[in-house]
C-alpha positions in Angstrom: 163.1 110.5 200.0 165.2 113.0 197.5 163.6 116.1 196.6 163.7 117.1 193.4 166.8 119.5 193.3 168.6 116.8 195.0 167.3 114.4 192.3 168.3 117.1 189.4 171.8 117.2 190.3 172.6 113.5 190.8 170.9 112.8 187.2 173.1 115.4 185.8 176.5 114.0 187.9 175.2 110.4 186.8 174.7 112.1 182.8 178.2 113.6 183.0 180.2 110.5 184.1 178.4 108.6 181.3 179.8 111.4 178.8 183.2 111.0 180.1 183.3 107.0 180.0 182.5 107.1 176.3 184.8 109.9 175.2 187.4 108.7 177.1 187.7 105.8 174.6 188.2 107.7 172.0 191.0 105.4 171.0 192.3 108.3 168.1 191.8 111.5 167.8 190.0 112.7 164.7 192.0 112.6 161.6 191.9 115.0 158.8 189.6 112.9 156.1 190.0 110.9 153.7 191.5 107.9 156.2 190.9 104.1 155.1 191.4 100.8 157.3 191.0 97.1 157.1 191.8 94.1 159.1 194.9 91.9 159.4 198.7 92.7 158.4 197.2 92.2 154.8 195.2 94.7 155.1 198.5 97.5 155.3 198.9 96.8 151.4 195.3 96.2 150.5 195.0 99.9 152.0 197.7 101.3 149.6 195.7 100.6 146.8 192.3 102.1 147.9 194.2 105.3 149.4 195.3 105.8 145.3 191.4 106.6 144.8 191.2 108.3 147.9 193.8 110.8 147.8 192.8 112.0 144.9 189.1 113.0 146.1 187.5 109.6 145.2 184.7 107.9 146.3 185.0 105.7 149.5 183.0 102.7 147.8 185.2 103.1 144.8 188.2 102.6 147.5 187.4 99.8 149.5 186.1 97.8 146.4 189.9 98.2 144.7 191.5 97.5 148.2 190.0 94.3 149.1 190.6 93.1 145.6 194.5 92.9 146.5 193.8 89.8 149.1 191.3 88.4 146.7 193.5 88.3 143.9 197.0 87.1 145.7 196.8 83.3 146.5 199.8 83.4 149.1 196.7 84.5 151.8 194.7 81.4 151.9 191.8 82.7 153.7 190.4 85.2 150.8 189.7 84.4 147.1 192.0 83.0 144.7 193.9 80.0 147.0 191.5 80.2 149.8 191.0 77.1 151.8 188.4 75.1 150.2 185.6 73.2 151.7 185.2 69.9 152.8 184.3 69.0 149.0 187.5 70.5 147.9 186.0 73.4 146.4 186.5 76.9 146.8 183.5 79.1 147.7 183.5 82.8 148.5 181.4 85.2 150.4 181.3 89.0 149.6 179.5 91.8 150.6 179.8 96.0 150.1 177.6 98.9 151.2 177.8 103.0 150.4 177.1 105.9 152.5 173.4 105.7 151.3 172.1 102.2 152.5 172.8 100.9 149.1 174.3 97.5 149.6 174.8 94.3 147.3 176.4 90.6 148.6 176.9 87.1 147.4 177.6 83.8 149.4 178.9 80.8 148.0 180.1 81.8 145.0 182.6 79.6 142.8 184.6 80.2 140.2 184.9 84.1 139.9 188.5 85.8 141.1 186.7 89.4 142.5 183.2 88.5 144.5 183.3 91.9 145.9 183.2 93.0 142.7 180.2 91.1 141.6 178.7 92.6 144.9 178.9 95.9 143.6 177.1 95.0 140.5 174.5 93.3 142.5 173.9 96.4 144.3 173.8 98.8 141.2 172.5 96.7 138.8 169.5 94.3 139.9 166.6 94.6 142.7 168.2 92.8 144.9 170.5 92.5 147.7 172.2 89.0 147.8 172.8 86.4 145.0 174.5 82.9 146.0 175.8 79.7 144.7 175.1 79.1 140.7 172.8 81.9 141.0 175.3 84.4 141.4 177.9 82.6 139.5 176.0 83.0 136.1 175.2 86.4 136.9 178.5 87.2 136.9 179.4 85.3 133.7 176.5 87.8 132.3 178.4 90.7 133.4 181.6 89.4 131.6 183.5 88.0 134.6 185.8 85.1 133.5 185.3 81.3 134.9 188.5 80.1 136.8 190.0 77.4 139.1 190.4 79.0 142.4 191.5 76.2 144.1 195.7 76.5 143.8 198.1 73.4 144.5 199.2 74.7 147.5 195.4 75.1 148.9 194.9 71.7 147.4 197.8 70.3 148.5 196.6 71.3 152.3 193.4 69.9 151.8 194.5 66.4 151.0 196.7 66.7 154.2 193.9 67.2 156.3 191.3 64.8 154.6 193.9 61.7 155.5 192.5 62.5 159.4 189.3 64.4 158.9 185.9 63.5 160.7 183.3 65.2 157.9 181.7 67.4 160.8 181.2 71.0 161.5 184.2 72.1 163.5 184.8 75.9 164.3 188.4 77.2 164.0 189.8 74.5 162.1 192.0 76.7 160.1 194.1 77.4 163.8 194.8 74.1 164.7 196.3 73.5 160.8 198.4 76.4 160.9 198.8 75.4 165.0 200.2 72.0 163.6 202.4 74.1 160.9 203.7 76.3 163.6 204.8 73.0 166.0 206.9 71.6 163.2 208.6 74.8 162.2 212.1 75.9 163.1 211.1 78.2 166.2 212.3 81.6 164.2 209.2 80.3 161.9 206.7 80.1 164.0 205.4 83.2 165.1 204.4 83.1 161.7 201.5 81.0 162.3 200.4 82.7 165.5 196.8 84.5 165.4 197.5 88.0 163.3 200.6 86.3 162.0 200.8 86.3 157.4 199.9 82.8 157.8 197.0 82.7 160.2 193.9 85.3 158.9 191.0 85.7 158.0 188.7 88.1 156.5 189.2 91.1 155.4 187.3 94.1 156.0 187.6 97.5 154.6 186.1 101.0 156.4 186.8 104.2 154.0 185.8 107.9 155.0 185.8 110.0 151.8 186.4 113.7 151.3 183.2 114.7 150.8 182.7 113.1 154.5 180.8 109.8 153.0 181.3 106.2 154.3 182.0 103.1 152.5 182.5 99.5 153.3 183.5 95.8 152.0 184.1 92.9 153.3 185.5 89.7 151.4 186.7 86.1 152.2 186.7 82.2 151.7 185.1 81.5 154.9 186.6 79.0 157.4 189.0 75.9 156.1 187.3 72.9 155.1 183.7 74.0 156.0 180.9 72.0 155.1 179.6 72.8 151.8 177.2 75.7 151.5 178.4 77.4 154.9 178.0 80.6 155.1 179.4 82.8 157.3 178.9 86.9 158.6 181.2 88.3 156.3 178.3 88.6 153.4 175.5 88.9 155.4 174.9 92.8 156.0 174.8 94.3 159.5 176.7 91.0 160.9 179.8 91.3 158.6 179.5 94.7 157.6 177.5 97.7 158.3 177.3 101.4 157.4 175.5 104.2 158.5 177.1 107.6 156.9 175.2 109.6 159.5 176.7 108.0 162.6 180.3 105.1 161.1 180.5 101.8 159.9 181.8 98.6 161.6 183.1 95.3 159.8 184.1 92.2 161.8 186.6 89.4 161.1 186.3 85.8 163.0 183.9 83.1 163.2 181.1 84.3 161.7 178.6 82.0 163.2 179.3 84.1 166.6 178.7 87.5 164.3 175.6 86.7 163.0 174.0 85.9 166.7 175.3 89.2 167.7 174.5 91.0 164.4 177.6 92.2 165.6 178.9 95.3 163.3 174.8 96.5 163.6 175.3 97.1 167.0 178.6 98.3 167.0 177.5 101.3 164.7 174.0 101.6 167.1 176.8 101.6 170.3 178.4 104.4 168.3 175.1 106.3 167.3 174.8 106.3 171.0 178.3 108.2 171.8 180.3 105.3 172.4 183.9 105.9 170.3 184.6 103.2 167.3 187.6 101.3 170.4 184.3 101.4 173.3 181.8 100.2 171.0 183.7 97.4 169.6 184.9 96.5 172.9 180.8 95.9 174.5 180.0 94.2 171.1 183.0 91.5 172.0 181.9 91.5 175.4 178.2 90.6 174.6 179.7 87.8 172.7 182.0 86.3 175.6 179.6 86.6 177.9 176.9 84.6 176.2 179.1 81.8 176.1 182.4 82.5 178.2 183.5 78.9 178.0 183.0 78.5 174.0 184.5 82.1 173.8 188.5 80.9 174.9 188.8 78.9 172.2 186.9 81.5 169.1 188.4 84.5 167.5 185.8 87.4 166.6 187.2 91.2 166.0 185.6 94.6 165.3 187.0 97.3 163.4 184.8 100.8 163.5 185.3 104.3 162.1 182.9 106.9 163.0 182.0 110.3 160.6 184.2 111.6 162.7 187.5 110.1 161.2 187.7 108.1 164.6 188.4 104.9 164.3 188.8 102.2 166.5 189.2 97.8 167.3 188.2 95.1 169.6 188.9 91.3 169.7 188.3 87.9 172.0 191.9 87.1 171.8 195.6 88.6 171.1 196.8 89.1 167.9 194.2 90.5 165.5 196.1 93.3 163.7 194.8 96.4 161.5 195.6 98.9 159.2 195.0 102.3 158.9 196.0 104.9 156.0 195.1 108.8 155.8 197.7 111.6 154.9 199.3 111.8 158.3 199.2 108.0 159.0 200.9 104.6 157.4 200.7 102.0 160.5 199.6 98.2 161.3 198.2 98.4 164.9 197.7 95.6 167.3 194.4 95.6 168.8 193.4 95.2 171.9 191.3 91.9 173.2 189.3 90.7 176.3 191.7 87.9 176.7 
């Protein structure tokens, strides 16, 4: 049996090692605020335009709202906003969600018609009592608040569309957008193909934006058109708050990027901010998150993308992802770069 000095010291040894596991995934070092990043190769330009607000002392919501509205506006990235990948009905519906360093947050799921949902997000958040607004519900609240009606589905989306409907089976099927670009990639002249590989332009997903302000406050968004040729009224994690986003200005803030249906079970960016509030850095705390998915379901898991992206108050950030080739971005004053993440597989 231990006494209790014995007992003492190997609680403290035990405590110590802990401390060192965490902070020895620090992944970065802290960087001098403001600092902004996003998902995806996209996400290096969407980042330009939010560092405009930042580098001149604005706010972090202010930020990520105006950065992801460079995806959702540019119809060459088919898997956000105008030109996304429609449903299985042909049309294009878009989920959208954005939180602020006090808990305030605002969404809206299957929204048609409207070229900014994270826009209409924001006034969700700021301008009624509730949180999320979806299908024709949160279309004609945007038409109240000015926003113009528009096709969103573009001949090249449609064009795809029709491709895949001559062989479709009208059932849920996860990943779908892979094996089109997968059947793009096999037919293209070899120097072309890499551009279809996971992380490649071609081949993305959502994107998710994480911005640290000067005054030290969090911000986040998150925007996309949800997996190619869903069934109707799918919704996926990247609306849904503390699945495909989550802030907490006292401890970071986490988005993810993937299928979302794996997000939501995990209420995956929740508990990559909890892992964080815990001392886990933004790189560890993605990595258990991704873990806890894989294991549930290893066998289901080699076939799904899911990422995490986390910065902590700290300027910290960090990314973690099932398989190669999910990419970030990260901007501050010292820092311009598009970094490979790492990935359990």
């Amino acid at each position: 049996m231990l006494n209790r000095r014995k007992f003492i010291q190997i609680s403290a040894l035990s405590s110590s090692f802990l401390s060192f596991q965490k902070k020895s995934w620090a992944g970065s070092g802290a960087i001098t605020k403001p600092i902004v990043i996003s998902t995806w190769d996209f996400g290096k330009q969407s980042n330009v335009e939010a560092w405009k607000i930042l580098e001149k002392n604005g706010s972090a919501l202010d930020a990520v709202e105006a950065g992801v509205k460079i995806p959702e506006a540019d119809p060459n990235i088919q898997t956000v906003g105008y030109g996304g990948l429609p449903d299985r009905d042909g049309r294009v519906t878009l989920d959208s969600c954005i939180m602020d360093h006090l808990g305030n947050c605002g969404s809206v799921m299957c929204l048609e018609h409207i070229m900014h949902p994270i826009s209409v997000a924001r006034m969700v958040m700021e301008k009624t009592p509730h949180i999320i607004l979806a299908g024709d519900g949160a279309l004609q609240f945007a038409l109240s608040q000015g926003f113009e009606k528009i096709n969103l589905l573009t001949p090249e989306s449609e064009r795809a569309w029709k491709e895949w409907l001559k062989s479709s089976k009208y059932e849920p099927k996860m990943n779908i957008e892979n094996e089109l670009n997968d059947k793009k990639a096999a037919s293209s002249a070899e120097t072309m193909a890499p551009l279809y590989l996971a992380g490649g332009p071609y081949n993305h997903d959502t994107i998710g934006m994480l911005a640290l302000d000067a005054s030290g406050n969090l911000s986040g968004a998150c925007t996309t058109s949800g997996l190619a040729f869903k069934m109707h009224g799918r919704v996926g994690d990247s609306p849904v708050i503390g699945a495909g986003l989550y802030v907490d200005n006292e401890v970071g803030a986490a988005t993810s990027t993937g299928v979302g249906e794996e997000v939501i079970r995990s209420v995956g960016s929740h508990l990559v901010v909890e892992l964080m509030r815990q001392g886990y850095s933004p790189e560890l705390a993605c990595k258990k998150t991704v873990e806890r998915i894989v294991n549930r379901n290893p066998a289901s898991a080699k076939s799904i993308q899911v990422g995490f992206l986390a910065l902590n108050r700290k300027g910290e950030y960090g990314a973690y992802a099932i398989q190669k080739g999910f990419t970030y971005a990260v901007r501050s004053s010292k820092l311009e770069s598009l970094i490979p993440g790492k990935s359990i597989l």
